[in-house]
C-alpha positions in Angstrom: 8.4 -27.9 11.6 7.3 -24.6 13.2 7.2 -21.3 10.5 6.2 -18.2 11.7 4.9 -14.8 9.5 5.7 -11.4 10.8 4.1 -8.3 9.7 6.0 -5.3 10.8 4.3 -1.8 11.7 6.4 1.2 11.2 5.1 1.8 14.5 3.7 -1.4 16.6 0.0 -1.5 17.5 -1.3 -0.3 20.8 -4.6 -0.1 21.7 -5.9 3.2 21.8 -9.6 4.9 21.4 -9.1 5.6 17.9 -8.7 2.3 17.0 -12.7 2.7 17.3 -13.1 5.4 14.3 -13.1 5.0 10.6 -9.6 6.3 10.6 -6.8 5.4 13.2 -3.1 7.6 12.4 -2.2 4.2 10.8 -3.4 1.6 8.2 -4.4 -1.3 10.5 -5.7 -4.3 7.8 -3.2 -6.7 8.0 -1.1 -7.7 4.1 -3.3 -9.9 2.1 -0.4 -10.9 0.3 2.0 -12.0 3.3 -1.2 -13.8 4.6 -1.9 -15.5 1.2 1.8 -16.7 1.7 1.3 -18.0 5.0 -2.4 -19.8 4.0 -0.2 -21.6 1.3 2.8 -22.9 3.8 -0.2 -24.0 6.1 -0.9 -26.8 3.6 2.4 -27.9 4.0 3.3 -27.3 7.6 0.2 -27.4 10.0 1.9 -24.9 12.6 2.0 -22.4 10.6 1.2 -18.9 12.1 1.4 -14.4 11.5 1.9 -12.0 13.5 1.2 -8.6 12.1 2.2 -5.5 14.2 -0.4 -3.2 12.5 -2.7 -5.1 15.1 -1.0 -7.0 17.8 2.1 -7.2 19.7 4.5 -10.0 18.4 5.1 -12.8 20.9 8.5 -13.1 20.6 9.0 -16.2 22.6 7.1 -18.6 20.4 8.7 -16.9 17.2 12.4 -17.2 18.7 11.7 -20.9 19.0 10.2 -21.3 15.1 12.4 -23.2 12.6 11.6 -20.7 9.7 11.0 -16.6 10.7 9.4 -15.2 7.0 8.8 -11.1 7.5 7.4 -9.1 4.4 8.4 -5.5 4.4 7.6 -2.2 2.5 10.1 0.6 2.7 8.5 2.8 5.2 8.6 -0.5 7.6 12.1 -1.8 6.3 13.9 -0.2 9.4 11.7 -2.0 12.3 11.6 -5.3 9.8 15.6 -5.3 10.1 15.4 -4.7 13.9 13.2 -8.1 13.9 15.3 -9.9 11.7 18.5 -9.2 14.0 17.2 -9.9 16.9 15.8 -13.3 15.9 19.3 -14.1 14.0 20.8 -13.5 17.5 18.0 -14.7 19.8 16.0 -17.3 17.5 17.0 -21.2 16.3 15.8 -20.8 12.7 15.9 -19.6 9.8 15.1 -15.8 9.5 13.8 -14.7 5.7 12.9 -11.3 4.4 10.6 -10.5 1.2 8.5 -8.4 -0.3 8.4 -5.9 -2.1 11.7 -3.4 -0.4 13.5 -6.5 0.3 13.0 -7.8 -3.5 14.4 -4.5 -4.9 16.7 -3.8 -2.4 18.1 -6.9 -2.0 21.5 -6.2 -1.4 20.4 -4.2 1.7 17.9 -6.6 2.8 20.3 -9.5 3.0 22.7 -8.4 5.1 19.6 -8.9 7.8 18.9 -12.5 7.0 19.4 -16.0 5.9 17.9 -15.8 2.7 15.9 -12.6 0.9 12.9 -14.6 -0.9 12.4 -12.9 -4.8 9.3 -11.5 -6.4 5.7 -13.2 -5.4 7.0 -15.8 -3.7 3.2 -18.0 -4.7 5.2 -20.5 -5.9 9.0 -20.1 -4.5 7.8 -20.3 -0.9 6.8 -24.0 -1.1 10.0 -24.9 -3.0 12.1 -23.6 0.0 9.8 -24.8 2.6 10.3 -28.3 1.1 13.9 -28.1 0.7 14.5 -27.1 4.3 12.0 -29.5 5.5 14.5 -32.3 3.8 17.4 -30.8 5.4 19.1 -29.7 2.0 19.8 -25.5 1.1 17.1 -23.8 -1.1 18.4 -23.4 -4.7 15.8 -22.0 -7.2 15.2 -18.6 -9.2 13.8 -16.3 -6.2 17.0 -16.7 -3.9 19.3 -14.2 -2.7 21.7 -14.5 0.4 25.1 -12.7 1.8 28.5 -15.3 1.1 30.7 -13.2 3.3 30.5 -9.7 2.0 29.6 -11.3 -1.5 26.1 -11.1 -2.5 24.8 -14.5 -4.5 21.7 -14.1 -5.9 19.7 -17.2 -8.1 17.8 -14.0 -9.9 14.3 -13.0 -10.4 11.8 -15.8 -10.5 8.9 -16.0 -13.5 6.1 -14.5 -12.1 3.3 -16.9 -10.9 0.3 -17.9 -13.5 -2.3 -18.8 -11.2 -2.4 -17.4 -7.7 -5.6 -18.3 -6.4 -5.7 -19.1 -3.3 -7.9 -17.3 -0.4 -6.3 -16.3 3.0 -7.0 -18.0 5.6 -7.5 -14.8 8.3 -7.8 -17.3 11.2 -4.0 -17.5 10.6 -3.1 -14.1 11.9 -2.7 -13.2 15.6 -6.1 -11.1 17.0 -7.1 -10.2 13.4 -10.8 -12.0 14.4 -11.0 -10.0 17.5 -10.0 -6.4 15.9 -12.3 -6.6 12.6 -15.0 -5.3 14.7 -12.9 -2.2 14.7 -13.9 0.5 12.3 -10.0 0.6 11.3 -9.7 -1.9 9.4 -11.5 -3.1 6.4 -11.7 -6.1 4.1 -9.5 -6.3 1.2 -9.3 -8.6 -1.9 -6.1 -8.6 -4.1 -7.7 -9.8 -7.7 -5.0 -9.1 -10.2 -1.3 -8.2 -10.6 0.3 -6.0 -13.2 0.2 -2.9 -14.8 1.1 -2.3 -18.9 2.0 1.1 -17.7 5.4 2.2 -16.7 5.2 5.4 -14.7 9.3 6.4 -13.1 7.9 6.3 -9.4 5.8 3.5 -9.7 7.6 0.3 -7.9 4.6 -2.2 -7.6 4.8 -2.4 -11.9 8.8 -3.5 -11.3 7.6 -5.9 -8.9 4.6 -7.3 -10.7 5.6 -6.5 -14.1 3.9 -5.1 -17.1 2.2 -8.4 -17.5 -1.8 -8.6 -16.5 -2.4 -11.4 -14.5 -6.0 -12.2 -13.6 -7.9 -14.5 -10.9 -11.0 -15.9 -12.1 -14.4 -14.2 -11.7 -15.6 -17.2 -9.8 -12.4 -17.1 -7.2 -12.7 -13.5 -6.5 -16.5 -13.6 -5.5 -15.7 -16.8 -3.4 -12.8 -14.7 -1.6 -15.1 -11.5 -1.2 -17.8 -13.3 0.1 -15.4 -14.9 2.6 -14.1 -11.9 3.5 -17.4 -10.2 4.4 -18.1 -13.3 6.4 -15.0 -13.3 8.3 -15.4 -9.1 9.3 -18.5 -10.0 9.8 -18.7 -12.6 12.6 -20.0 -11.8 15.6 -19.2 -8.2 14.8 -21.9 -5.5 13.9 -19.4 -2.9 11.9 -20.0 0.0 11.0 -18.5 0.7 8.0 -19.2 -1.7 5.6 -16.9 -1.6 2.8 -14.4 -3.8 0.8 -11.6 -2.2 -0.8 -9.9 -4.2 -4.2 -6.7 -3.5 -3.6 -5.7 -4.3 -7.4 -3.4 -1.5 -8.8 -4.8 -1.3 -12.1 -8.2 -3.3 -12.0 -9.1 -1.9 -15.0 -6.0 -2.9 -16.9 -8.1 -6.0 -18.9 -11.6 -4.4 -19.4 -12.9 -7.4 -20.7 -12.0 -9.5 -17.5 -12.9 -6.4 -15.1 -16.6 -6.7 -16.3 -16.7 -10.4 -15.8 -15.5 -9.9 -12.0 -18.6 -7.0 -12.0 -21.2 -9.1 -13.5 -19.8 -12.0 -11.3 -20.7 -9.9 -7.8 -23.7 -8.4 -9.9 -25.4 -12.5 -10.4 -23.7 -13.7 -6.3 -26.3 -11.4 -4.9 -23.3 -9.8 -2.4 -24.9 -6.3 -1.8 -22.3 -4.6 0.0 -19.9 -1.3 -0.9 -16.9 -1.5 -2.9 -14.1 0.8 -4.1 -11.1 0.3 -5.9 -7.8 1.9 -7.3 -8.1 3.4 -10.8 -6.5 5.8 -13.7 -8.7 8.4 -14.8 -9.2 6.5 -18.4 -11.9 4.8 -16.3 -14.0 8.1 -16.5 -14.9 7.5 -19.9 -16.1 4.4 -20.2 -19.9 4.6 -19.1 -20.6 1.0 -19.4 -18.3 0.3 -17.0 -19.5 3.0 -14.6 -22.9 1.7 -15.1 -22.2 -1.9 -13.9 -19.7 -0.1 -11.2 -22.5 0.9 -9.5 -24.8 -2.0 -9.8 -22.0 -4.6 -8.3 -22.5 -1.7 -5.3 -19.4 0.5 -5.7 -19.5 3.9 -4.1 -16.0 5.2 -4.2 -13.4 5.2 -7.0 -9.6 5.7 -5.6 -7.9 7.8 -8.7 -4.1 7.7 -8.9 -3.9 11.3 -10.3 -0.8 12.4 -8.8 0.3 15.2 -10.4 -1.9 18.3 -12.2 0.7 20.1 -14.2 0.9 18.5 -17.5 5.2 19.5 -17.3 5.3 16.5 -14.6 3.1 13.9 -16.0 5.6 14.0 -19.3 8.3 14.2 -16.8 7.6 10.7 -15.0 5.7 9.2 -18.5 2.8 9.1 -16.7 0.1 9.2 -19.7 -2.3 11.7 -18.6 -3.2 15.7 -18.4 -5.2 17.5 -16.3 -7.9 18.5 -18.6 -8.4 14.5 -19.0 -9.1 13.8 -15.6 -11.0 17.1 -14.6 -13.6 15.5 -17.6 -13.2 11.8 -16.4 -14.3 13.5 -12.9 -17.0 14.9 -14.0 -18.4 11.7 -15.7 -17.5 9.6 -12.6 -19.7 11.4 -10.5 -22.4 12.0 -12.7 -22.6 8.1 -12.7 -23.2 8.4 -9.0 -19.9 7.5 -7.7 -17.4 9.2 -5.5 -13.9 10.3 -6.5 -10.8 10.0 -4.0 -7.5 11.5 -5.3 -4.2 9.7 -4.5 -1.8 12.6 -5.5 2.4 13.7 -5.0 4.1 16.5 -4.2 7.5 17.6 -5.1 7.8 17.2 -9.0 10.8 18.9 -10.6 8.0 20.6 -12.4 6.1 22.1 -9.2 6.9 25.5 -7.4 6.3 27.0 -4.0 2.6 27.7 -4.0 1.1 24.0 -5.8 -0.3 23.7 -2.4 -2.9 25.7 -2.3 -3.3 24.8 -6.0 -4.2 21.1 -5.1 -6.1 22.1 -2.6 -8.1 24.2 -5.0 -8.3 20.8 -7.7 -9.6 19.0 -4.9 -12.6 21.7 -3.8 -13.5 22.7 -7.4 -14.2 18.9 -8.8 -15.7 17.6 -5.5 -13.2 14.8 -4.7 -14.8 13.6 -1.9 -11.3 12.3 0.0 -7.4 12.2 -0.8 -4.1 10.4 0.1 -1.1 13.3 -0.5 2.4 12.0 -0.4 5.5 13.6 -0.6 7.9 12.3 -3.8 8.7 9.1 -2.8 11.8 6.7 -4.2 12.0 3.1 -3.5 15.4 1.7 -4.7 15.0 -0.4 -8.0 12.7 2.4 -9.3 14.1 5.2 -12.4 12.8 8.0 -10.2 15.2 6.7 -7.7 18.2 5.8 -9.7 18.0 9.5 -10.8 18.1 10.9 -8.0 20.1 9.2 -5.5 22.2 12.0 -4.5 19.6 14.6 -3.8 18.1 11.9 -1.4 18.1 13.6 2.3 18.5 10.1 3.7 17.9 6.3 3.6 15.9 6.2 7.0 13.0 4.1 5.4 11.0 5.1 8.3 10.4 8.5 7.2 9.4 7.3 3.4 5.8 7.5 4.6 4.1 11.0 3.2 8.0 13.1 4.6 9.7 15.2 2.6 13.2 13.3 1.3 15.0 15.0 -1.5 16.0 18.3 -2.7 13.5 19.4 -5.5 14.5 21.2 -8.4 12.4 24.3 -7.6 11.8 24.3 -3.6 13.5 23.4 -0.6 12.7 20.5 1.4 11.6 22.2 4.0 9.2 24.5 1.7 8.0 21.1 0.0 7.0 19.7 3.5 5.0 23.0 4.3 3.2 22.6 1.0 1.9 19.0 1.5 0.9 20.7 5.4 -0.9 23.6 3.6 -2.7 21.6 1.6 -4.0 19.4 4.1 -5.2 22.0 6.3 -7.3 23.6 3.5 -8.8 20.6 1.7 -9.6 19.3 5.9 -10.5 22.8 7.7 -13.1 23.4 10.2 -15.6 24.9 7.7 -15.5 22.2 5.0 -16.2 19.6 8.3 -19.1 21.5 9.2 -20.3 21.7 5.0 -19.7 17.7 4.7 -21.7 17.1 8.1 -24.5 19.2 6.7 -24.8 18.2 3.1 -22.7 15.1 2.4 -24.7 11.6 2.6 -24.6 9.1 5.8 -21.4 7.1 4.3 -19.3 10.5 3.4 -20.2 12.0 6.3 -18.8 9.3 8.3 -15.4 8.9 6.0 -14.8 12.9 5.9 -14.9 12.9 9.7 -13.0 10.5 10.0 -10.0 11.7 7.4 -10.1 15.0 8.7 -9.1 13.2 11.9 -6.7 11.2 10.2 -5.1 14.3 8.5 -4.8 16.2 11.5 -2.8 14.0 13.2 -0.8 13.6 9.9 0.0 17.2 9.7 1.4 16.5 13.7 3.6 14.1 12.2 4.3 16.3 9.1 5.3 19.3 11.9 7.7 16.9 13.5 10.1 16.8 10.6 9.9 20.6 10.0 12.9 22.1 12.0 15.2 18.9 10.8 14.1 19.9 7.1 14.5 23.8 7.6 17.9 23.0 8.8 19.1 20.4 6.4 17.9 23.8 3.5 19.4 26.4 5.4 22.7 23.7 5.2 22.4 23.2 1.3 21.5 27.2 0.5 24.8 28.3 2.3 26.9 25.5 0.7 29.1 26.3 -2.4 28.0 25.9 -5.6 
């Protein structure tokens, strides 16, 4: 048997000179998780290979002639995943099947594209259906869905995998060895899955579930350590850092301070971040052995700052919380970045600038702004499916998409553009240049790059969205 892996880019990889800086206008590391999958059907079927399009072309010739095509999409890269899967359903000899997490939750959609939409994690499901092909029979198993006509059948949801410890093999992915010397990519570990919390927007906890589920200390420093090595050969990179790309690390304290005593006893000394909620402010022993494992940066999800929208989406926080869990962060010698949202039913023309002010006053030393965002499967989108502007999941990438209760879409994009320029102008470059340390000088050059060219992309959408408000402000009520 031949499988294949694609990866696909909302926009496919070309070479270009800023591939060379810390920040390129897209996220170039290829999935973890799509590559776990592959490493795993490896065992089973030696030519096994990925493509991902965040750092390569795909060479269609040898994927047309595969026996199984797998391709893991997000929304924002659910419209060029589709392209792929049609053209191999019309050009290729095998089987074509979609997964991940859009395709999972949107399955009805997705499966009008392929064979077969694989469920959930796939750990486990992607051997039974490897196996079953291999033997010449049809797949049946929780984790199936597929198109009978214009009748969608569906085996459900599979149990989520206990154990899913196994390291990816890199070597599997087309050019990944050749680009890690580029500052654009980074090396990532995945060491849990599952949140307890249920925030409206939040799709990764309806994927995952509420559920923690944990590698063990010992497999996570094995897998960090061979990432380093792998970045690291016969490369000298520049910026040396290794993001966790768990969504809640924190989520079982007990078992996040064995993974940090774990890198603390290895010897790795090497700069980490990772995602967080602001809770993790206040807990000092764990700020403390933060920054002896070598953290520098903690990635905050604190998406909103009025209180109103926090209750609005049950998100569990308010912004006296986090402007205190700030504080302590740094004062423990680590760096905040702020991952925030704009377009609440809650917010008014205006919350901007007021972002952009949250950001200056506490010292948050970088930030990833997104427009509301709905990915079908979530409350947030059930809610509000008709004030969605559209379903081109190219555009759910930082764009304004809906109506708000309180702006126009058009105001909402210039808000997310207004606070990008402030929080990245000239004069705070020249400050961070002059006072910041070697590793934030470096990152704050590059993201006020990265935002400028953002805010190009941003523009772009602006006379569409002014049009589509001017539309719904003459229509009758």
């Amino acid at each position: 048997m031949k499988i294949r892996f694609l990866e696909p880019g909302n926009r496919p990889y070309k070479p270009t000179p800023l591939n060379y800086f810390v920040y390129d206008r897209y996220i170039r590391t290829p999935s973890v998780g799509l590559n776990t999958l592959a490493t795993i059907v490896k065992e089973l079927v030696d030519d096994t290979y990925m493509y991902s399009e965040s750092i390569s072309r795909i060479d269609m010739d040898d994927v047309e002639d595969a026996d199984i095509v797998f391709i893991g999409i997000f929304t924002f890269a659910a419209v060029r995943g589709y392209e792929l899967a049609d053209h191999l359903r019309a050009h290729g000899r095998g089987l074509v099947v979609l997964g991940g997490l859009h395709a999972s939750m949107n399955c009805a959609e997705a499966a009008r594209h392929c064979d077969y939409v694989l469920l959930g994690e796939g750990d486990e499901t992607i051997r039974a259906f490897v196996e079953a092909v291999g033997r010449g029979e049809r797949p049946d198993f929780p984790g199936l869905a597929w198109m009978e006509g214009e009748e969608l059948r569906s085996t459900g949801y599979p149990p989520p995998p206990e154990r899913f410890e196994t390291i990816a093999d890199r070597n599997l992915v087309h050019n990944y060895s050749k680009m890690v010397g580029h500052s654009t990519l980074w090396p990532q570990v995945h060491a849990s899955r599952g949140c307890p919390h249920n925030c409206d927007y939040c799709a990764l906890v309806r994927h995952f579930g509420r559920r923690v589920r944990t590698r063990s200390p010992e497999n996570v420093v094995a897998d960090i350590r061979e990432s380093i090595r792998f970045f690291h050969r016969g490369h000298v990179r520049l910026a040396k850092d290794l993001w966790l790309t768990d969504d809640n690390f924190f989520a079982d304290r007990d078992w996040a301070m064995s993974v940090l005593r774990a890198i603390v006893d290895s010897g790795i000394r090497y700069r980490f971040n990772v995602q967080a909620r602001y809770e993790v402010g206040f807990d000092d022993e764990m700020l403390d052995l933060l920054r002896q494992a070598g953290f520098f940066e903690l990635d905050l999800g604190i998406e909103f700052l009025d209180d109103a929208s926090f209750a609005t989406y049950h998100k569990k926080s308010t912004r006296q919380e986090i402007t205190d869990a700030i504080r302590n962060i740094r004062a423990h010698g680590l760096s905040v970045r702020g991952l925030f949202i704009l377009g609440s039913d809650d917010q008014e023309a205006g919350v901007g600038d007021q972002l952009a002010d949250f950001v200056i006053q506490n010292h948050i030393q970088g930030t990833l702004i997104q427009c509301m965002y709905f990915v079908p499967g979530t409350p947030v989108y059930e809610a509000n499916r008709d004030r969605l502007l559209h379903q081109d999941w190219s555009k759910y990438n930082g764009n304004a998409v809906h109506f708000p209760r309180r702006m126009t879409p058009y105001q909402l994009q210039l808000e997310h553009i207004r606070a990008s320029r402030k929080i990245y102008s000239w004069r705070r470059l020249f400050s961070a240049l002059v006072r910041e340390d070697p590793i934030h000088k470096v990152l704050f050059l590059g993201e006020f790059f990265w935002h400028m060219s953002v805010r190009s992309d941003l523009k772009r959408e602006l006379p569409y969205l002014k049009r589509i408000s001017e539309q719904a402000a003459c229509a009758p009520h």
